[in-house]
PDB file of N, CA, C and O in Angstrom:
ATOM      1  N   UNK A   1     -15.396 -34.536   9.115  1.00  0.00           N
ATOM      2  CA  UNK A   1     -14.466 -33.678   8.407  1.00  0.00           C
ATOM      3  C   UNK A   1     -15.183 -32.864   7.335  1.00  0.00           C
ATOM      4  O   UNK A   1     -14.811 -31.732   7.025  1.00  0.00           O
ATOM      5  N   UNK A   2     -16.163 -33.448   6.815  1.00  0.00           N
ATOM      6  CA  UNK A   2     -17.226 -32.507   5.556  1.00  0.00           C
ATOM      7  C   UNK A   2     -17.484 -31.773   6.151  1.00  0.00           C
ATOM      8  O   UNK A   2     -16.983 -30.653   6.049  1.00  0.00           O
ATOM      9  N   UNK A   3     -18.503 -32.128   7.154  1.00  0.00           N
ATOM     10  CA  UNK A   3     -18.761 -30.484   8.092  1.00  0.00           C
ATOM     11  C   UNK A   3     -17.928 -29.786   8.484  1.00  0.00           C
ATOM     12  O   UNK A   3     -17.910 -28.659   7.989  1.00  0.00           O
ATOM     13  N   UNK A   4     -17.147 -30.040   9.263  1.00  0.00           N
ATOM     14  CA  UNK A   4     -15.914 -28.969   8.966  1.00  0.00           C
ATOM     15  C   UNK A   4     -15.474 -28.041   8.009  1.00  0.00           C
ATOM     16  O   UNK A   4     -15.302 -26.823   8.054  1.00  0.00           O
ATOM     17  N   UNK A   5     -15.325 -28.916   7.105  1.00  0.00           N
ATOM     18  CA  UNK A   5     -15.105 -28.036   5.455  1.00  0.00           C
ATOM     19  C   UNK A   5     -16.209 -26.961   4.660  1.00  0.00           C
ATOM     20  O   UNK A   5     -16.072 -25.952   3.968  1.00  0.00           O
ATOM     21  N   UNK A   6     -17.355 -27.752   5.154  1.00  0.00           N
ATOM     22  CA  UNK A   6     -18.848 -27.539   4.739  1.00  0.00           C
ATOM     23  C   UNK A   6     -18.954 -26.177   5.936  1.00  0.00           C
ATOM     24  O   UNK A   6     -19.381 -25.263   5.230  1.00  0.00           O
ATOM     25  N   UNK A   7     -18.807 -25.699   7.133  1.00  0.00           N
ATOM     26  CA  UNK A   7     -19.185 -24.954   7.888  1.00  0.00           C
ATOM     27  C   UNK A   7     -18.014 -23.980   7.695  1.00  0.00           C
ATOM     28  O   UNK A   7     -18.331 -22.833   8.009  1.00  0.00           O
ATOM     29  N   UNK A   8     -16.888 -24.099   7.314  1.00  0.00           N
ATOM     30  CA  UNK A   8     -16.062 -23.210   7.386  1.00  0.00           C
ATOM     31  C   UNK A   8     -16.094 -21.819   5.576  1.00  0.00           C
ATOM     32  O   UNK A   8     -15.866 -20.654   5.252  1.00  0.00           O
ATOM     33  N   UNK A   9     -16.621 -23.355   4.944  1.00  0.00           N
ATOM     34  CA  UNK A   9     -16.864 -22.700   3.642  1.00  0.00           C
ATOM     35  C   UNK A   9     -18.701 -21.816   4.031  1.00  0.00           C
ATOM     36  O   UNK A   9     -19.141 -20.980   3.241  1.00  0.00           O
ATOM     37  N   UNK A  10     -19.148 -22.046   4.753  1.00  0.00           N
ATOM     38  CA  UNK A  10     -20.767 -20.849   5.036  1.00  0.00           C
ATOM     39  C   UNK A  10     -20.343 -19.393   4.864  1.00  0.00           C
ATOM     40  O   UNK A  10     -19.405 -18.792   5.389  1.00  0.00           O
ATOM     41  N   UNK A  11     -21.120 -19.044   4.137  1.00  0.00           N
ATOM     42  CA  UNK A  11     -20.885 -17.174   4.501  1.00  0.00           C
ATOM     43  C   UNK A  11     -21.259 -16.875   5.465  1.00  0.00           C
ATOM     44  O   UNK A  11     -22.220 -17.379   6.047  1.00  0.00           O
ATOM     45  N   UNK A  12     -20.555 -15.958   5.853  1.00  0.00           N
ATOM     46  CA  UNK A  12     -21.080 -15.312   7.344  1.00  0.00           C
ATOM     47  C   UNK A  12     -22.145 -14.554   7.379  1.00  0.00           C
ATOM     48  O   UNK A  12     -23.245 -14.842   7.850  1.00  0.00           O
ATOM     49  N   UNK A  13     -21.620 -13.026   6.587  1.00  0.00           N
ATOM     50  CA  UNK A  13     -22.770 -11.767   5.942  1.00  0.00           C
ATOM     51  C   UNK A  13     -23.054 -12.139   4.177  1.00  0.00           C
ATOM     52  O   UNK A  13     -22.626 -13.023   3.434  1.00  0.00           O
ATOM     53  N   UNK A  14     -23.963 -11.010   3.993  1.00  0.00           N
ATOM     54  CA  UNK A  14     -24.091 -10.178   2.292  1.00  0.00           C
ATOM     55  C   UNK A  14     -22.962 -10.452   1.785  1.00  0.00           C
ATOM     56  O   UNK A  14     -22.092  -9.869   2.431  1.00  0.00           O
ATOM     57  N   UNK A  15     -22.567 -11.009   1.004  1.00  0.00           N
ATOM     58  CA  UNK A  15     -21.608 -10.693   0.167  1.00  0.00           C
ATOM     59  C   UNK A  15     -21.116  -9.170  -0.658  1.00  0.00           C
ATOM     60  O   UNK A  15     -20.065  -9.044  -1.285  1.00  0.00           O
ATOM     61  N   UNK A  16     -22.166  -8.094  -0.467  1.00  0.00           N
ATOM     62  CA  UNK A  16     -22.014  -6.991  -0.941  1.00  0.00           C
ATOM     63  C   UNK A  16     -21.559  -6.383   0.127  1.00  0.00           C
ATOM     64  O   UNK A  16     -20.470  -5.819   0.018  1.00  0.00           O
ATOM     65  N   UNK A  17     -22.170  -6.347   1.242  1.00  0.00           N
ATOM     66  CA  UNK A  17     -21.708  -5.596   3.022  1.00  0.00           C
ATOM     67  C   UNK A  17     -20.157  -5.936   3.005  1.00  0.00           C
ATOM     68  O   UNK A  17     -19.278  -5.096   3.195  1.00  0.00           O
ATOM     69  N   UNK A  18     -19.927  -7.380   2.735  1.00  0.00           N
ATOM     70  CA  UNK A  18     -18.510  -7.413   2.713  1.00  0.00           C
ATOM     71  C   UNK A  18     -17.433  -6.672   1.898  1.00  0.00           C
ATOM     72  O   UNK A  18     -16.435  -6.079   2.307  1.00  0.00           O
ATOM     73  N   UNK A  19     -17.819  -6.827   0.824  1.00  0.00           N
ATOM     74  CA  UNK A  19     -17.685  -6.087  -0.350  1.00  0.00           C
ATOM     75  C   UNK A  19     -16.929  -4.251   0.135  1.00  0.00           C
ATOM     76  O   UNK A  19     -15.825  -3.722   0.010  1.00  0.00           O
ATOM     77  N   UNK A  20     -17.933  -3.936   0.557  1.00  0.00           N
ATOM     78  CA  UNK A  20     -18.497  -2.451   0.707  1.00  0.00           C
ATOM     79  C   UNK A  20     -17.394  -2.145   1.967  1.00  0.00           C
ATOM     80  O   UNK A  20     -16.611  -1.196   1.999  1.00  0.00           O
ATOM     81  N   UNK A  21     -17.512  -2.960   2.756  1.00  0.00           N
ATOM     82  CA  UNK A  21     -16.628  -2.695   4.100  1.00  0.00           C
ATOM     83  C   UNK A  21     -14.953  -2.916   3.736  1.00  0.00           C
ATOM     84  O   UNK A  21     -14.086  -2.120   4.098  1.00  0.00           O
ATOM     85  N   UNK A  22     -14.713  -4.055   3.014  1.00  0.00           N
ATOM     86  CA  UNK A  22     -13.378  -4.268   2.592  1.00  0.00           C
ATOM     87  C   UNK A  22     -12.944  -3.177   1.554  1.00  0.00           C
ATOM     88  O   UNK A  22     -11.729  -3.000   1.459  1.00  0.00           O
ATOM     89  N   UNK A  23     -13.480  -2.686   1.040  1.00  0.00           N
ATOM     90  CA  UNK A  23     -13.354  -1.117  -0.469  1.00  0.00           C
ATOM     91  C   UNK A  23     -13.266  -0.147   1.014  1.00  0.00           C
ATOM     92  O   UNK A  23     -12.102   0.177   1.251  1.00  0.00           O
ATOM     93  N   UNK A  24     -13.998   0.223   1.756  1.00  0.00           N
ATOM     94  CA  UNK A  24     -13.397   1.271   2.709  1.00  0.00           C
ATOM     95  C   UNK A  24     -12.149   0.863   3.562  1.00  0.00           C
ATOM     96  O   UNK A  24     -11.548   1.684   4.255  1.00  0.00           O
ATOM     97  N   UNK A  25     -11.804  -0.435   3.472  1.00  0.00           N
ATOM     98  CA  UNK A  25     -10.685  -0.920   4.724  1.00  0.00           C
ATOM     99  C   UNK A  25      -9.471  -0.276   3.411  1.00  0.00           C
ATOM    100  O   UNK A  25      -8.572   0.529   3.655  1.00  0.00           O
ATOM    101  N   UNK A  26      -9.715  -0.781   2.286  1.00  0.00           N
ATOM    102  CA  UNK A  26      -8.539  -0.438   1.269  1.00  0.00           C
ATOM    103  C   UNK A  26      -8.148   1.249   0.612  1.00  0.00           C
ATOM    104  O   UNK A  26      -7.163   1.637  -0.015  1.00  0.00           O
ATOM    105  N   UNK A  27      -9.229   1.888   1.017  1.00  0.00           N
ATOM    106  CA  UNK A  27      -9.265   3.220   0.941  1.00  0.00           C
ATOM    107  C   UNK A  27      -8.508   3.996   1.611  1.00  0.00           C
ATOM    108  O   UNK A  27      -7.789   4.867   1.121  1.00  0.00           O
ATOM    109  N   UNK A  28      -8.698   3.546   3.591  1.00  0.00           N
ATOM    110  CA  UNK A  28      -8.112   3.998   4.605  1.00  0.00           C
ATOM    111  C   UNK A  28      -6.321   3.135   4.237  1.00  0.00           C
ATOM    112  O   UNK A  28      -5.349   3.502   4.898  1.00  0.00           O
ATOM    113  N   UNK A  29      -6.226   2.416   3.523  1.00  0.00           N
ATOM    114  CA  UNK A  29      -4.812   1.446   3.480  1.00  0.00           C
ATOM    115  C   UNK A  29      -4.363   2.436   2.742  1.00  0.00           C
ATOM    116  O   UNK A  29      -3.387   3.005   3.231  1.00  0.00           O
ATOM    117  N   UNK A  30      -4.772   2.876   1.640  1.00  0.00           N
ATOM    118  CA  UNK A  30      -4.381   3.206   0.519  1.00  0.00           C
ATOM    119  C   UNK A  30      -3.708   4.641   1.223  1.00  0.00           C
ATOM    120  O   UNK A  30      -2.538   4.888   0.929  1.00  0.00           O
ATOM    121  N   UNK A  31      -4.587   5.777   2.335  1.00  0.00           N
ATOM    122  CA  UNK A  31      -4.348   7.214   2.463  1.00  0.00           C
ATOM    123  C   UNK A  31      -3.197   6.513   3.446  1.00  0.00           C
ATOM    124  O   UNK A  31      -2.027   6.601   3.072  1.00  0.00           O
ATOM    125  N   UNK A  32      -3.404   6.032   4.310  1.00  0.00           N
ATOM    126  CA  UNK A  32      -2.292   5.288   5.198  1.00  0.00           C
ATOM    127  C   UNK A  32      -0.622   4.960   4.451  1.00  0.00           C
ATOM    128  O   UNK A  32       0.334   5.698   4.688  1.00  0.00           O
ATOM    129  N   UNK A  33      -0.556   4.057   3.781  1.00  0.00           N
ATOM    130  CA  UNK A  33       0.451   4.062   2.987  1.00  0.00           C
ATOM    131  C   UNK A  33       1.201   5.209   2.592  1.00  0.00           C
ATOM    132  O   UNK A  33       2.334   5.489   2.984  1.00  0.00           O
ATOM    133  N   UNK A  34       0.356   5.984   1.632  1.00  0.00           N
ATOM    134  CA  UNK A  34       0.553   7.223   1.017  1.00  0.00           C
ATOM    135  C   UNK A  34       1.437   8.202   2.344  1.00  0.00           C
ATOM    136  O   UNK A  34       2.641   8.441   2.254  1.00  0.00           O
ATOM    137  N   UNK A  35       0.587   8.667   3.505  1.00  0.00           N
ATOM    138  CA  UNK A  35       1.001   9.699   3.748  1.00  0.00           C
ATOM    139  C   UNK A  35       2.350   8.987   4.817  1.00  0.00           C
ATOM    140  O   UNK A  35       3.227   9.818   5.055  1.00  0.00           O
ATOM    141  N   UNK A  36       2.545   7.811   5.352  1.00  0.00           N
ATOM    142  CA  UNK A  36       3.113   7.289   6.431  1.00  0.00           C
ATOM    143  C   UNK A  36       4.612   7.094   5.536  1.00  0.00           C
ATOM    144  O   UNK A  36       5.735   7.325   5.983  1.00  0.00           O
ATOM    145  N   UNK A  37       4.224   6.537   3.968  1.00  0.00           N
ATOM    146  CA  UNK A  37       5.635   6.488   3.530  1.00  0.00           C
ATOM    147  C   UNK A  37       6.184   7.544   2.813  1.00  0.00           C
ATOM    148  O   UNK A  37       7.379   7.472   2.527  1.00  0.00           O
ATOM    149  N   UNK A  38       5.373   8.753   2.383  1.00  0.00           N
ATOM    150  CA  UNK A  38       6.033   9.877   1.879  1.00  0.00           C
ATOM    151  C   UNK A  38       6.327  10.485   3.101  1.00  0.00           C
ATOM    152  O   UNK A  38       6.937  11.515   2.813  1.00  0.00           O
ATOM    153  N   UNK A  39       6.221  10.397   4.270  1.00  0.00           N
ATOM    154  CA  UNK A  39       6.325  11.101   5.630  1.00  0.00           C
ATOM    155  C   UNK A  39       7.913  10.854   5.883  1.00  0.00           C
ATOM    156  O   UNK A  39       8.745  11.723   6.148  1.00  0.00           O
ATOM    157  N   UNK A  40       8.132   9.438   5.735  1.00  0.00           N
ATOM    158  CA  UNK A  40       9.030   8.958   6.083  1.00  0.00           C
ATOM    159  C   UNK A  40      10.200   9.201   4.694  1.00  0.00           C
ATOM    160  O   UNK A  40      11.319   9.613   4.998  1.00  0.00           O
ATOM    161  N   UNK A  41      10.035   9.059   3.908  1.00  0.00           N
ATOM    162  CA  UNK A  41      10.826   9.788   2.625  1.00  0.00           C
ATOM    163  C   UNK A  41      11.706  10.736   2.841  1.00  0.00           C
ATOM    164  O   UNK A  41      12.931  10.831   2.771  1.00  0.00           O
ATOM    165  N   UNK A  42      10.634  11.564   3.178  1.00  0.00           N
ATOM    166  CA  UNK A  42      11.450  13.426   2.912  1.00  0.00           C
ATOM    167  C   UNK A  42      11.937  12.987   4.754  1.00  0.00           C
ATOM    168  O   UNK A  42      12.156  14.062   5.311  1.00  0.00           O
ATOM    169  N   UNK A  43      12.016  12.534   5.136  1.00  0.00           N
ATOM    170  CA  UNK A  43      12.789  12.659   6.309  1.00  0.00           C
ATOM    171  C   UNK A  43      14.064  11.707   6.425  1.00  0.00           C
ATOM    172  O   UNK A  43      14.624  11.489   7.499  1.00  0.00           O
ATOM    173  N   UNK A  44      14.534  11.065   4.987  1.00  0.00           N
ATOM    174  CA  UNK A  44      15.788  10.461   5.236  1.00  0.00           C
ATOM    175  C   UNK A  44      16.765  11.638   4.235  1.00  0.00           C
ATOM    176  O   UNK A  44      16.470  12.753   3.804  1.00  0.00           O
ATOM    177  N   UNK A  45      17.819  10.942   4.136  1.00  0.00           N
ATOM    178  CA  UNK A  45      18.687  11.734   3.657  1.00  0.00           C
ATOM    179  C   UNK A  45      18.681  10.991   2.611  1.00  0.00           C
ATOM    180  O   UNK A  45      18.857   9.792   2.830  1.00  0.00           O
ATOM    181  N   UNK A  46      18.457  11.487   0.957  1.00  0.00           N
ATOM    182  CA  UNK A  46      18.512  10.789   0.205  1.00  0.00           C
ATOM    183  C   UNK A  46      18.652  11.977  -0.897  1.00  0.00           C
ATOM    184  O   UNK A  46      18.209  13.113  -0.724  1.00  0.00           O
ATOM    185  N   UNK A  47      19.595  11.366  -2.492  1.00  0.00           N
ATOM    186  CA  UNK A  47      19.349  12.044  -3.334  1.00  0.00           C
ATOM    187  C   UNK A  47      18.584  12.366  -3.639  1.00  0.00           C
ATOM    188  O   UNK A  47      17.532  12.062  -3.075  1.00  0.00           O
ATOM    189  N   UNK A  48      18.614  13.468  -5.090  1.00  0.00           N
ATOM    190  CA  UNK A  48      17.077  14.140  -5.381  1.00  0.00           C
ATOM    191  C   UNK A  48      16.361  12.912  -6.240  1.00  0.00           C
ATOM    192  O   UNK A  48      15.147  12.740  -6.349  1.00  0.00           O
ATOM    193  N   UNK A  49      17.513  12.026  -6.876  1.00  0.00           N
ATOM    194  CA  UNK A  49      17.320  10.873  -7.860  1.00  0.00           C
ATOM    195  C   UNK A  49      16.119   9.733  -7.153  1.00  0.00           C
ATOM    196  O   UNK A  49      14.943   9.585  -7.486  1.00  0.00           O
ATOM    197  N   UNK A  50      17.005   8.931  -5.932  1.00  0.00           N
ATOM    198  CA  UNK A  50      16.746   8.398  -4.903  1.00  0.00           C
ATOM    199  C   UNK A  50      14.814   8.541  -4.119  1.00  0.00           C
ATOM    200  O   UNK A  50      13.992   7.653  -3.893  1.00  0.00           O
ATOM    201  N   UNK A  51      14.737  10.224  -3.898  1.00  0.00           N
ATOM    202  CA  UNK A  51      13.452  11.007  -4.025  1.00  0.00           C
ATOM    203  C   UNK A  51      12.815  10.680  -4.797  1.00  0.00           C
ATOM    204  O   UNK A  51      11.925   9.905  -4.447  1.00  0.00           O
ATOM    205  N   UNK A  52      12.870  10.968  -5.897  1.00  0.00           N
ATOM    206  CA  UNK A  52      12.285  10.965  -7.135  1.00  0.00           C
ATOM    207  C   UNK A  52      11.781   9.605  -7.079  1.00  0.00           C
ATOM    208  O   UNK A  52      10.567   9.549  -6.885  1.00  0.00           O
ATOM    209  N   UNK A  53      12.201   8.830  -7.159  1.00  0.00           N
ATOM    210  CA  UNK A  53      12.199   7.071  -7.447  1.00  0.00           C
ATOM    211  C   UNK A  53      11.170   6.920  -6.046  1.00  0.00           C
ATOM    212  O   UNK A  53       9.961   6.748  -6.203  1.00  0.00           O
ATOM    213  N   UNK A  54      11.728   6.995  -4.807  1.00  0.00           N
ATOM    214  CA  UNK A  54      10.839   6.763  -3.741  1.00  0.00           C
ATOM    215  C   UNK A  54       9.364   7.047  -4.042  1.00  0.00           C
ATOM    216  O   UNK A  54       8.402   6.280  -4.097  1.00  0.00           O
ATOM    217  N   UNK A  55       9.483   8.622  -4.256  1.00  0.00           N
ATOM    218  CA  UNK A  55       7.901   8.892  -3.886  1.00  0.00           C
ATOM    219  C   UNK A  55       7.052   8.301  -5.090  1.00  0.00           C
ATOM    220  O   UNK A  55       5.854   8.019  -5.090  1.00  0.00           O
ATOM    221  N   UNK A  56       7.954   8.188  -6.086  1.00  0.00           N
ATOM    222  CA  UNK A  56       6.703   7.818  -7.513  1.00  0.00           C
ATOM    223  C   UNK A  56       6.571   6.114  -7.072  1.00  0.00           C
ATOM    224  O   UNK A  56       5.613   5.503  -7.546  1.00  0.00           O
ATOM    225  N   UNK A  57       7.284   5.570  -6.406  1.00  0.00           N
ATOM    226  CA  UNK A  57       6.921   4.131  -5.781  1.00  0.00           C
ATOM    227  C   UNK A  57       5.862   3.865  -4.828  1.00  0.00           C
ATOM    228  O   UNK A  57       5.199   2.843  -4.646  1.00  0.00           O
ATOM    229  N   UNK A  58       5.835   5.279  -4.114  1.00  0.00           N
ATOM    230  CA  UNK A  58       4.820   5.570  -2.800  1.00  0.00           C
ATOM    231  C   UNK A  58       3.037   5.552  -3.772  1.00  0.00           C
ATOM    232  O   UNK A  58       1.994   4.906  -3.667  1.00  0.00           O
ATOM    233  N   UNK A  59       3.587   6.727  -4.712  1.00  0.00           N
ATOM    234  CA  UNK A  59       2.153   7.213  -5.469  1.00  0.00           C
ATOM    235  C   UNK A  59       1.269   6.127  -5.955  1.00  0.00           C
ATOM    236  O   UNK A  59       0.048   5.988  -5.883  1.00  0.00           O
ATOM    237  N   UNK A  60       2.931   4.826  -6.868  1.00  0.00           N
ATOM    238  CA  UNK A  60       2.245   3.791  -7.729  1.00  0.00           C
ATOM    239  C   UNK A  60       1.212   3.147  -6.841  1.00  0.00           C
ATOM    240  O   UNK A  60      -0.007   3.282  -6.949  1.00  0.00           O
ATOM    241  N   UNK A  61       2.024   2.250  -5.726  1.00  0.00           N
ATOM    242  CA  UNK A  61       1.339   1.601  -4.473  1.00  0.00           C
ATOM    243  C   UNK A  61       0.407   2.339  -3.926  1.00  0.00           C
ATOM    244  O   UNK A  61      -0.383   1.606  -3.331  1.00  0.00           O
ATOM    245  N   UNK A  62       0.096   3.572  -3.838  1.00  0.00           N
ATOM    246  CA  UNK A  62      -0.969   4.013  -2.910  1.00  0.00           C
ATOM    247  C   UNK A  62      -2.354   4.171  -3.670  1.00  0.00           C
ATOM    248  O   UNK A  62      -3.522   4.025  -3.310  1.00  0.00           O
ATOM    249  N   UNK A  63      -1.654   4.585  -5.059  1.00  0.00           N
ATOM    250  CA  UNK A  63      -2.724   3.765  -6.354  1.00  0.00           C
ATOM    251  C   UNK A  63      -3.444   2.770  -6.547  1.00  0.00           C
ATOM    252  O   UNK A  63      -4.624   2.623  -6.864  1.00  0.00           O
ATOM    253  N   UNK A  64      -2.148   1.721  -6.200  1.00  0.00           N
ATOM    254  CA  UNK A  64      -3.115   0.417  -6.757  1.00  0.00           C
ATOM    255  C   UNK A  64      -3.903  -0.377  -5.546  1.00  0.00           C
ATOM    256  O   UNK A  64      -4.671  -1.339  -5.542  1.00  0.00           O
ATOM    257  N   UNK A  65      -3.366   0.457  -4.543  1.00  0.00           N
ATOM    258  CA  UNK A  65      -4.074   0.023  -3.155  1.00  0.00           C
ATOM    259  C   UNK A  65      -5.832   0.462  -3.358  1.00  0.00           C
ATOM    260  O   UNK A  65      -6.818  -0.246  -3.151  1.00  0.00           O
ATOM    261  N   UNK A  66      -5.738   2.132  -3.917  1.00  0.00           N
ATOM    262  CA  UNK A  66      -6.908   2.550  -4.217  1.00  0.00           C
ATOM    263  C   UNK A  66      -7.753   2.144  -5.413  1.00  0.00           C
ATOM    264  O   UNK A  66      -8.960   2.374  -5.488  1.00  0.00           O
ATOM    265  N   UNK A  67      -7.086   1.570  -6.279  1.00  0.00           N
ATOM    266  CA  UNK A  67      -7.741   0.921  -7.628  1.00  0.00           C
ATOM    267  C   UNK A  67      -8.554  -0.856  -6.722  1.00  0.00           C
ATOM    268  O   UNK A  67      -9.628  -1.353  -7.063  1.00  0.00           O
ATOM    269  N   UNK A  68      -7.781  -1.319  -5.794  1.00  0.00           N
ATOM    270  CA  UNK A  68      -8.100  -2.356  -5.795  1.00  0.00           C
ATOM    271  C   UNK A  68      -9.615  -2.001  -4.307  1.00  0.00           C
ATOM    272  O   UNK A  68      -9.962  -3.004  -3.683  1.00  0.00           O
ATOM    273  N   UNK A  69      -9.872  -1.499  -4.169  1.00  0.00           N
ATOM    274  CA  UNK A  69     -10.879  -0.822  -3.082  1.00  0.00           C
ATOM    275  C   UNK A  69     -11.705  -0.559  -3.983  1.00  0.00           C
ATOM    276  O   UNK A  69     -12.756  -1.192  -3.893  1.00  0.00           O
ATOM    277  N   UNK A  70     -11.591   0.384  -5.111  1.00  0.00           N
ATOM    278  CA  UNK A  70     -12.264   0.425  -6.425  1.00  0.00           C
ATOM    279  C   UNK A  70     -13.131  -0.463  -7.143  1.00  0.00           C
ATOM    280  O   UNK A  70     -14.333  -0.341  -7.381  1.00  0.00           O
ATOM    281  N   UNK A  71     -12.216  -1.505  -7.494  1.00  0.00           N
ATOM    282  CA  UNK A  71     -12.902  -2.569  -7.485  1.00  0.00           C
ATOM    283  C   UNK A  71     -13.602  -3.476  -6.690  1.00  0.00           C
ATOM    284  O   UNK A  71     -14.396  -4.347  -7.047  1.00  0.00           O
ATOM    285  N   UNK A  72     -13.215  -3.171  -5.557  1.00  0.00           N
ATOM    286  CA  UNK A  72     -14.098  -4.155  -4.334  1.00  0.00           C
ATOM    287  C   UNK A  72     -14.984  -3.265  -4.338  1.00  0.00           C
ATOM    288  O   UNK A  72     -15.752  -3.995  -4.965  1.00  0.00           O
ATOM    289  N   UNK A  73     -15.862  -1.896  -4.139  1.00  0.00           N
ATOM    290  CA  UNK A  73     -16.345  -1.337  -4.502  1.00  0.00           C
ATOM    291  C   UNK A  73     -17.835  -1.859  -5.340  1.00  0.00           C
ATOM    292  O   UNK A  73     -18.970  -2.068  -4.912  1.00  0.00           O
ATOM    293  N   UNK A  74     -17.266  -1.947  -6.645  1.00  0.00           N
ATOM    294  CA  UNK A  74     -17.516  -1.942  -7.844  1.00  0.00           C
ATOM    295  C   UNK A  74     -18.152  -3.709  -7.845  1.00  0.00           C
ATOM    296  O   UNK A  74     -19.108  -3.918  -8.592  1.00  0.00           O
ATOM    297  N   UNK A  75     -17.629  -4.847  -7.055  1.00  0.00           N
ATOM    298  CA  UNK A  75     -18.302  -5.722  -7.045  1.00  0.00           C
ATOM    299  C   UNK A  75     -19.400  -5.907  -6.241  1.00  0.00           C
ATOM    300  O   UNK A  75     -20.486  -6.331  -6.636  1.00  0.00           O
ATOM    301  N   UNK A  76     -19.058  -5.516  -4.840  1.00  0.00           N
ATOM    302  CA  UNK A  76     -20.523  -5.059  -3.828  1.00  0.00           C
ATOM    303  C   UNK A  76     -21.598  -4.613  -4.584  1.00  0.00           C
ATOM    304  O   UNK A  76     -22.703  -5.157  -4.583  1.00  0.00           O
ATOM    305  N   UNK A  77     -21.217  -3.385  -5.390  1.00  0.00           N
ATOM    306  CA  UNK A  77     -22.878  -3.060  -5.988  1.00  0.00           C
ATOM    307  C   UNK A  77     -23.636  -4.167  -7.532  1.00  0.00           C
ATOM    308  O   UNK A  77     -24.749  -4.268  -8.047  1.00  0.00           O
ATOM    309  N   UNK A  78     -22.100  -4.874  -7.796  1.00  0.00           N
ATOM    310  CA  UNK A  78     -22.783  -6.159  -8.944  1.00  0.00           C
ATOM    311  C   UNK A  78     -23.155  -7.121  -7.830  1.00  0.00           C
ATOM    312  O   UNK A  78     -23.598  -8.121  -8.394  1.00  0.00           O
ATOM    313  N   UNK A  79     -23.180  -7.259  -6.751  1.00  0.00           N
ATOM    314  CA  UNK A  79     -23.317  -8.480  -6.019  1.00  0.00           C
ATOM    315  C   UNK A  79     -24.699  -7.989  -5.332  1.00  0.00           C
ATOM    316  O   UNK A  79     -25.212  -9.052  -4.984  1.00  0.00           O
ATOM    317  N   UNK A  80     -25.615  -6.894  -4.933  1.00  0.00           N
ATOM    318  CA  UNK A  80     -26.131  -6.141  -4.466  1.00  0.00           C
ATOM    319  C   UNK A  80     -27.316  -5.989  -5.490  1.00  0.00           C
ATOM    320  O   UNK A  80     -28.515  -6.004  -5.209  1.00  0.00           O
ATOM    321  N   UNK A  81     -26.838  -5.864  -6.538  1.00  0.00           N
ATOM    322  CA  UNK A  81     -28.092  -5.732  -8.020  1.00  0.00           C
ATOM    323  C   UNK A  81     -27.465  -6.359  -9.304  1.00  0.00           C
ATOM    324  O   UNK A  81     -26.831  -5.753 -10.168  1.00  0.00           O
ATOM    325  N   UNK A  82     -27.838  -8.031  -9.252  1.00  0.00           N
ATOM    326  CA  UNK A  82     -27.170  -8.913 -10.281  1.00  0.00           C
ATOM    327  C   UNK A  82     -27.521  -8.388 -11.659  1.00  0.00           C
ATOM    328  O   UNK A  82     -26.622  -8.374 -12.499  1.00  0.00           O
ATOM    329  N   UNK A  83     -28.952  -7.873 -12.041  1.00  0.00           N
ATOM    330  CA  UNK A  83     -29.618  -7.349 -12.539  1.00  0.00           C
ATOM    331  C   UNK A  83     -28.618  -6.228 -13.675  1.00  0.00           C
ATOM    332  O   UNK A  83     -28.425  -6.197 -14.890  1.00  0.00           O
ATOM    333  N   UNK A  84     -28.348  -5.737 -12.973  1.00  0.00           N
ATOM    334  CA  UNK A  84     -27.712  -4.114 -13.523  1.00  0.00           C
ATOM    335  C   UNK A  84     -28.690  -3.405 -13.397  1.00  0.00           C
ATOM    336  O   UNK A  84     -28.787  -2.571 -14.297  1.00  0.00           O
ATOM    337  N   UNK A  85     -29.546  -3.378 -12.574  1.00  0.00           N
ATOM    338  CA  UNK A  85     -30.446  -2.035 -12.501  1.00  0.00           C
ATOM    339  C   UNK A  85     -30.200  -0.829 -11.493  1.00  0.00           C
ATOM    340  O   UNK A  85     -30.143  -0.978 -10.273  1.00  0.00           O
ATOM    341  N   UNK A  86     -30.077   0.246 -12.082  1.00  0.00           N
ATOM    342  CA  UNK A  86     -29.639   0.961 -10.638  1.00  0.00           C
ATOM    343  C   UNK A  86     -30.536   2.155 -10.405  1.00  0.00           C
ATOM    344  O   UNK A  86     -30.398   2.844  -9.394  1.00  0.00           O
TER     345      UNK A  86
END
């Protein structure tokens, strides 16, 4: 059962490659979100109020989708050069 636990906990890759690849998976989430749910917005019937509220919900989320890619980002290259040298 240790090995089990012990082999499942192994890294696979770099911890920065991962890093780097998951910040672009959240990038493509982030434009995805954005354009799939403002798409879908202006195509219901909804007040201008209703609008209003939707899309600034779309913007927040498609934000923090992109802030958090940002930061995955941002740890790949601390994980990449512990140092701080760049």
């Amino acid at each position: 059962m240790k090995s089990l636990i012990r082999a499942l906990l192994k890294p696979i890759g770099a911890e920065a490659k991962d890093a780097s690849m998951a910040s672009k998976l959240y990038y493509a989430m982030g434009l995805l979100i954005g354009l799939l749910s403002g798409w879908k917005l202006c195509s219901l019937t909804l007040t201008e109020a209703q609008l209003f509220l939707g899309l600034l919900l779309v913007i927040c989320v498609t934000l923090l989708t992109i802030l958090v890619g940002l930061v995955l980002e941002l740890h790949g290259r601390l994980e990449a050069d512990p140092g701080g040298r760049h």
